[in-house]
C-alpha positions in Angstrom: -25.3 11.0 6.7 -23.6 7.8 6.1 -24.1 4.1 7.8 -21.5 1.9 8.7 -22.6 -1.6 9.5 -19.4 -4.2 10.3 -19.0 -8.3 11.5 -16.5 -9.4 14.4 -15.9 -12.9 15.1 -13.8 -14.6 17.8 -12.8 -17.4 17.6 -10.0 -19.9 19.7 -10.7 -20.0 23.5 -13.7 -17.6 23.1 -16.1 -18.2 20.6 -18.3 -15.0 19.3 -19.8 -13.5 16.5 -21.4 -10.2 16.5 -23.2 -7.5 14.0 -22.1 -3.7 14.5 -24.0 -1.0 13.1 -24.2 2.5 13.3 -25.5 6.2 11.9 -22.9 9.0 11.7 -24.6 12.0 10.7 -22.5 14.9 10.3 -23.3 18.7 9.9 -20.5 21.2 8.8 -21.2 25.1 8.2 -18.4 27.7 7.0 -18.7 31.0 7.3 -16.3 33.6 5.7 -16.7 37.1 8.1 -13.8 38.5 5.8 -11.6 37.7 3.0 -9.0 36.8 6.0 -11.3 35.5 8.7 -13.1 32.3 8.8 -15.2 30.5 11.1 -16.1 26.4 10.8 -18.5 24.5 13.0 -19.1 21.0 12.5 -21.2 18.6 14.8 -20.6 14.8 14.0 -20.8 11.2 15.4 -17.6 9.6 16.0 -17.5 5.5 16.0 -14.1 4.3 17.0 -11.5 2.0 15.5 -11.5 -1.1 17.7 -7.7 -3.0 18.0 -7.0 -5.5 17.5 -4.3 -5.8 20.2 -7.6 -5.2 23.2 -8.8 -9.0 21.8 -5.7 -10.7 23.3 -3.7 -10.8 26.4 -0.9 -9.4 26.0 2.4 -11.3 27.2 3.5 -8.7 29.7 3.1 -10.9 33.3 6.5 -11.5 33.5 7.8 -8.4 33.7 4.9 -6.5 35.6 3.3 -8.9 37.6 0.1 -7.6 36.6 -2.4 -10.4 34.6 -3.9 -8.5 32.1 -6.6 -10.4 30.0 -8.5 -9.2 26.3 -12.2 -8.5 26.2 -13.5 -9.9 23.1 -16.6 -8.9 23.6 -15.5 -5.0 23.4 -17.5 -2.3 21.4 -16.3 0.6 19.5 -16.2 3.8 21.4 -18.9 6.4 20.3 -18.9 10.3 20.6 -21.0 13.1 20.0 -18.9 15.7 18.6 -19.6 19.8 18.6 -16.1 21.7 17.2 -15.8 25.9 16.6 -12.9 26.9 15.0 -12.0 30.2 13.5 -9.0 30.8 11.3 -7.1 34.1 10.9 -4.7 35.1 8.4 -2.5 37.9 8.1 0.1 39.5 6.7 1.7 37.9 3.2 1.5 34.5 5.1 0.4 34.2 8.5 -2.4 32.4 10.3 -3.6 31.6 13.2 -6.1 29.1 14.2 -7.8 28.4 17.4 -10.5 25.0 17.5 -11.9 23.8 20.3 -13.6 20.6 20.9 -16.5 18.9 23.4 -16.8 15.0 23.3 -20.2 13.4 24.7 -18.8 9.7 24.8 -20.6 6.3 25.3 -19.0 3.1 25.5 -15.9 4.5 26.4 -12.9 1.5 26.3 -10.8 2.1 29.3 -9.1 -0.5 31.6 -12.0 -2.3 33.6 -11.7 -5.7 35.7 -12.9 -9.2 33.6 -14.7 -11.9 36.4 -14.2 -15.0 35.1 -15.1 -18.4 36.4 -14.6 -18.9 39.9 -14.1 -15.4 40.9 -11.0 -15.1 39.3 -10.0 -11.1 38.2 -7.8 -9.8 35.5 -7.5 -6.4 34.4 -8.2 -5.8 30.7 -9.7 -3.3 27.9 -13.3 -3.0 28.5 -16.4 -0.5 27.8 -16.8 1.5 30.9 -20.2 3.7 30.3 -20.5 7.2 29.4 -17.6 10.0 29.9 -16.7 13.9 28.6 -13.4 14.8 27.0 -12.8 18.6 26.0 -9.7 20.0 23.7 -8.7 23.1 22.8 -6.2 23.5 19.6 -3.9 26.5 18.8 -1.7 26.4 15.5 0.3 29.3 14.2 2.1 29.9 11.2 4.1 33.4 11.6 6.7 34.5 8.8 9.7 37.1 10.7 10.4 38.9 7.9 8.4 41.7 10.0 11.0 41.2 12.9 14.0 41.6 10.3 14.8 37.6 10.1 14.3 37.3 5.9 13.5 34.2 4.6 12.4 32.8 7.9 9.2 31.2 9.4 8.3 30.1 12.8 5.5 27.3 12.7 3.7 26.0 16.4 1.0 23.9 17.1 -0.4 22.9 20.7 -3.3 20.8 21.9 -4.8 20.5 25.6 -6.9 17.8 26.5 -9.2 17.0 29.8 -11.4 14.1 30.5 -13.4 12.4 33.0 -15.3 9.5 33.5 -16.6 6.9 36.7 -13.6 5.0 37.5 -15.3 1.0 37.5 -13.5 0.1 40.8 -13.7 3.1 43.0 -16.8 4.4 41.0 -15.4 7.8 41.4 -14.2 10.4 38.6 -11.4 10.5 36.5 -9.5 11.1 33.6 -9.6 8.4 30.9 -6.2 6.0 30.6 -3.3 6.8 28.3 -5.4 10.2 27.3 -2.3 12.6 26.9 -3.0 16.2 28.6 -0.9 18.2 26.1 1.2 18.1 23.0 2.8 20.5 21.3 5.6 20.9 18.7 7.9 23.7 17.2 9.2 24.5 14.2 11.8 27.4 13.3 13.3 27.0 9.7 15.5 29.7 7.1 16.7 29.8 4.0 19.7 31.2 2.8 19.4 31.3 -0.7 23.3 33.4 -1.3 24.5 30.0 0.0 22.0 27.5 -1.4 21.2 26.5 2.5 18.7 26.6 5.1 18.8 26.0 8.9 16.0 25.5 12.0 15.4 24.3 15.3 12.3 21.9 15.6 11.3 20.9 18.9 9.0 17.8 20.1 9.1 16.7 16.5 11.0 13.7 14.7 12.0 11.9 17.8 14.1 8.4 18.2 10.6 7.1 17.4 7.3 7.9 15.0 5.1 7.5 17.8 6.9 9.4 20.5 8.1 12.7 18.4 6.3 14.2 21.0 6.8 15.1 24.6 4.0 14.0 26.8 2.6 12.4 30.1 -0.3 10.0 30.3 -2.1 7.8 33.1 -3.5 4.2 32.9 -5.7 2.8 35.8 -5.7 -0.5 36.2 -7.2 -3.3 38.4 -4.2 -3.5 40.9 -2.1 -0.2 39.6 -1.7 3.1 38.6 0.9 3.7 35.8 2.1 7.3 35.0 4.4 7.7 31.9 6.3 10.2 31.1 8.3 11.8 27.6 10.4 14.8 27.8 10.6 17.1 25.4 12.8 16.2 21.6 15.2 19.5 20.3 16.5 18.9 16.6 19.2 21.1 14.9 19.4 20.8 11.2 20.9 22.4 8.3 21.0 21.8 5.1 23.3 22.6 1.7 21.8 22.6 -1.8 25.0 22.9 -4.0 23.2 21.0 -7.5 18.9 20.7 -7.6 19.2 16.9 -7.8 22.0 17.2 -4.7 21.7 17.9 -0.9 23.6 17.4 2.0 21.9 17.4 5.8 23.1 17.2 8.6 21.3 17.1 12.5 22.1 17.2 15.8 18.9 15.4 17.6 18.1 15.1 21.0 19.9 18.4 22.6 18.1 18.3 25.5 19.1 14.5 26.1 15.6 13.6 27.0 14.6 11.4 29.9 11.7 8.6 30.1 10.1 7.8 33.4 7.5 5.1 34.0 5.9 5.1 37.4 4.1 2.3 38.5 1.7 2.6 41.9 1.5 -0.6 42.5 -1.6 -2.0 45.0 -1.9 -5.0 47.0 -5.3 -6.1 45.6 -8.0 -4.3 43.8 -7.3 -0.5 44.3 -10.9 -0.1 45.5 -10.4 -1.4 48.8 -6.1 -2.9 49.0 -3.2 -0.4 50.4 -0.4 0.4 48.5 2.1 -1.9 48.2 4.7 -0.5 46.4 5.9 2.1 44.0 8.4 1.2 41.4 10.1 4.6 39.0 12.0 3.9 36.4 14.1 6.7 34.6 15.6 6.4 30.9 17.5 9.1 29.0 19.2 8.9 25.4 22.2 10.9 24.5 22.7 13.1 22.0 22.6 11.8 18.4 23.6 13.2 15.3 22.8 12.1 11.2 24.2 12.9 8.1 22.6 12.2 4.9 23.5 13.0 1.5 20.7 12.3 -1.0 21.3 12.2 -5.1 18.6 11.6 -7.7 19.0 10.8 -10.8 
């Protein structure tokens, strides 16, 4: 059980100062069926991070058109969590896990409109009421000796994701804004220890960016707009030579697939409750191929 208890103050144009506190109990059991099966299940209350970022307004008018406003008067999301996992290993070194997840959410920050003095609307972060978010998680760890590739191992991991709550404007369901449906990543590696090397393949992993290794599509709903991005998917090609211990040479071929970027923006002529479409504006980026070499030396 533990109790986190926190201060924010505002201060500027708005002028606030409020006391957060909450109780986060938390219950975990383990349970070992065999000496290569396991099963976890945990039930815990979740208090989100708030950012900073939702305080202000952004500086984005210019090139969207769109006035969106901060809310500091925002609360930090809440969920009731219930997770089941069971873990499986086999072989010398293989497992498999499979966790899935059920979110009971309260103050759930989503895009909501701001009225300010004289009926003026902006579109901004804002806590929207209760809402449901379900996951299920697969992770794999397979060694191919078994399928005559020594030295090998094929590592995967994969996430699904569904939401839903009342939409503020239209007050009907749907998914929650910038919540990404499905991630997943691949990663295929082999040594060759006669030649002091090894080689792989990963896919949707160590992209141009940190942030975006991943390929993905989300969905923002805003006051005027609908916003769907999406990330295709990131192939790396690596190998690397080990001549010394303190010496290696790597070199990678990234983005195989030359993956593409593509924001659409639904764009309405008023609140989307009750305007018409107005427009629809795609955009569509794709990077080239890349490659990087790096020799590293310590000393």
């Amino acid at each position: 059980l533990r109790q986190e208890r926190s201060t924010i103050v505002s201060e500027g144009d708005v002028l606030l100062e409020k006391q957060l506190q909450f109780t986060k109990p938390r219950v975990a059991v383990t349970w070992s069926a065999t000496p290569r099966t396991q099963v976890r299940l945990r039930i815990e209350r979740e208090v989100g991070q708030l950012n900073f970022d939702d305080f202000v307004a952004p500086s984005s008018v210019a090139n969207t058109g769109t006035v969106i406003a901060g809310n500091p008067n925002l609360s930090p999301q809440q969920a009731w969590v219930v997770e089941a996992a069971v873990e499986q290993r086999f072989w010398k070194s293989g497992a498999a896990i499979l966790t899935l997840r059920h979110y009971e959410l309260t103050d759930v920050i989503d895009r909501a409109p701001i009225f300010g003095p004289g009926g003026s609307v902006a579109d901004a972060p804002g806590n929207i009421g209760e809402g449901t978010k379900d996951e299920v998680q697969a992770s794999l760890s397979l060694p191919l000796d078994r399928f005559r590739i020594p030295a090998a191992q094929l590592k995967a991991q994969a996430i699904w994701r569904r939401s839903e709550v009342i939409d503020p404007l239209t007050l009907q369901p749907r998914q929650i804004s910038g919540l990404r449906h499905m991630e997943w990543d691949l990663h295929f590696t082999q040594d060759l220890a006669k030649w002091k090397s090894s080689w792989g393949v990963d896919v949707n992993r160590g992209g141009s960016n940190a942030n975006d290794a991943y390929g993905w599509r989300d969905r923002a709903y805003r006051l005027s707009e609908i916003e769907t991005r999406k990330l295709d998917t990131w192939v790396t090609l690596f190998g690397e030579y080990k001549p010394k211990p303190d010496l290696s040479v790597r070199l990678e071929l990234m983005n195989l697939t030359e993956r593409s970027a593509q924001r659409t923006r639904e764009v309405y002529a008023g609140p989307r409750d009750r305007s018409a479409l107005a427009y629809t504006d795609v955009r569509d980026l794709r990077w080239g191929r890349m490659w990087n070499l790096r020799i590293r030396k310590s000393f």
